[in-house]
C-alpha positions in Angstrom: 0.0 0.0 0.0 1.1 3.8 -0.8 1.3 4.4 3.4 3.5 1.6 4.1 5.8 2.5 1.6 6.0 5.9 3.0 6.8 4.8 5.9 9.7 2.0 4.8 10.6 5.2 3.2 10.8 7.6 6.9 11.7 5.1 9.0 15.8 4.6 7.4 15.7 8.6 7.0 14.3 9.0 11.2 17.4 6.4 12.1 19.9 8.1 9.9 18.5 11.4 11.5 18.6 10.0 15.6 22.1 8.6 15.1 23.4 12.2 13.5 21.8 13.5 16.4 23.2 11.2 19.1 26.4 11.9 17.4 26.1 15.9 18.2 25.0 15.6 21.5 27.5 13.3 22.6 30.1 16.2 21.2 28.3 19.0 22.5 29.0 21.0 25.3 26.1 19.7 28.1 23.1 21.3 28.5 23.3 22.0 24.6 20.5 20.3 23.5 18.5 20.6 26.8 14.7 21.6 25.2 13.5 23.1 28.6 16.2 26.1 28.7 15.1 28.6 26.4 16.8 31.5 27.6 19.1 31.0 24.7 16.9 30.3 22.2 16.8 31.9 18.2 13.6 32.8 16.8 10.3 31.7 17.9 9.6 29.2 20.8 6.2 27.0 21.0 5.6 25.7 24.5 3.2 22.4 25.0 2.0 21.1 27.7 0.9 17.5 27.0 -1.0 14.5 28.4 -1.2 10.7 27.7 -2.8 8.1 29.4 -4.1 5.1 28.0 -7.7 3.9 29.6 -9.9 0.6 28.7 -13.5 0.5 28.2 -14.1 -1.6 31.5 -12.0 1.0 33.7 -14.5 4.0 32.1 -18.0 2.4 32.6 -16.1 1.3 36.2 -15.4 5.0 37.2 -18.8 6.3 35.5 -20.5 3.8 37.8 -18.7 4.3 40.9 -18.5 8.2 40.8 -22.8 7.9 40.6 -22.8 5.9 43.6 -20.0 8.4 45.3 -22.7 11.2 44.3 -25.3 9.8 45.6 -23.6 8.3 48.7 -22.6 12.6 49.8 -26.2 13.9 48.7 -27.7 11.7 52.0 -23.9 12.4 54.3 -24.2 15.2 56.5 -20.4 14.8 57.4 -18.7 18.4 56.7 -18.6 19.5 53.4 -15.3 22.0 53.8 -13.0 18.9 53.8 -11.9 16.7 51.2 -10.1 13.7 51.2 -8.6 12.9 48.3 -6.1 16.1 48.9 -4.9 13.7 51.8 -3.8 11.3 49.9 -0.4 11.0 48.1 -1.2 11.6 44.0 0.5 8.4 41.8 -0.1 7.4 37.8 -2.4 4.8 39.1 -5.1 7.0 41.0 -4.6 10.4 39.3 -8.1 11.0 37.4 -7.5 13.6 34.4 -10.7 15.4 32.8 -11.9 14.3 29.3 -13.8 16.4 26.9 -17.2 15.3 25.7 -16.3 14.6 22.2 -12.9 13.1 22.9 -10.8 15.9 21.1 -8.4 17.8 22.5 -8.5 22.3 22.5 -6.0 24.1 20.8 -6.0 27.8 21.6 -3.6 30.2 19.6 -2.7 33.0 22.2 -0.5 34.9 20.1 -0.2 34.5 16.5 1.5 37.1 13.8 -2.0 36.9 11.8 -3.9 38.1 15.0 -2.3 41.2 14.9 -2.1 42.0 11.7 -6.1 42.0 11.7 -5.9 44.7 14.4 
């Protein structure tokens, strides 16, 4: 197919590329090719903040189902409503609970783009 040969074609041009690069930054000075120090940066930075977890089918209908019963469980308590527990708890990759969007795409928003302010 035309997309597998595209990528027999990439993938000998991504290990040439990776081994030139390993090459530089064994011979650069350190901290050269450290992507979190931009003070020293040419031209125009783009900073991402990014997310990846990988969830199953079971684990979401499980967490739908239990965060109902949670919910309905603190609509009858009367216990204090100030505190909340899961700040006491220590945060780890298994328990940390990160929010989805409705129709499973991610936002982009532009804050600052050259064609922004050209239309002002």
């Amino acid at each position: 197919s035309l997309v597998l040969d595209q990528v027999q074609t990439f993938l000998p041009q991504m290990a040439q590329a990776n081994e030139k690069l390993r090459k530089e930054m064994a011979a650069a000075p350190p901290g050269r090719f450290n992507i979190e120090d931009i003070d020293g940066a040419l031209g125009k930075v783009i900073q991402m903040d990014v997310a990846l977890f990988e969830m199953n089918q079971a684990e979401s209908k499980e967490e739908d189902s239990s965060e109902e019963s949670s919910q309905d469980s603190s609509e009858d308590s009367s216990e204090s409503e100030g505190e909340d527990d899961s700040t006491s708890s220590e945060v780890t990759i298994d328990n940390i609970k990160l929010p989805h969007s409705e129709d499973g795409k991610g936002k982009i928003e532009v804050l600052d783009s050259p064609a922004s302010k050209k239309k002002k």
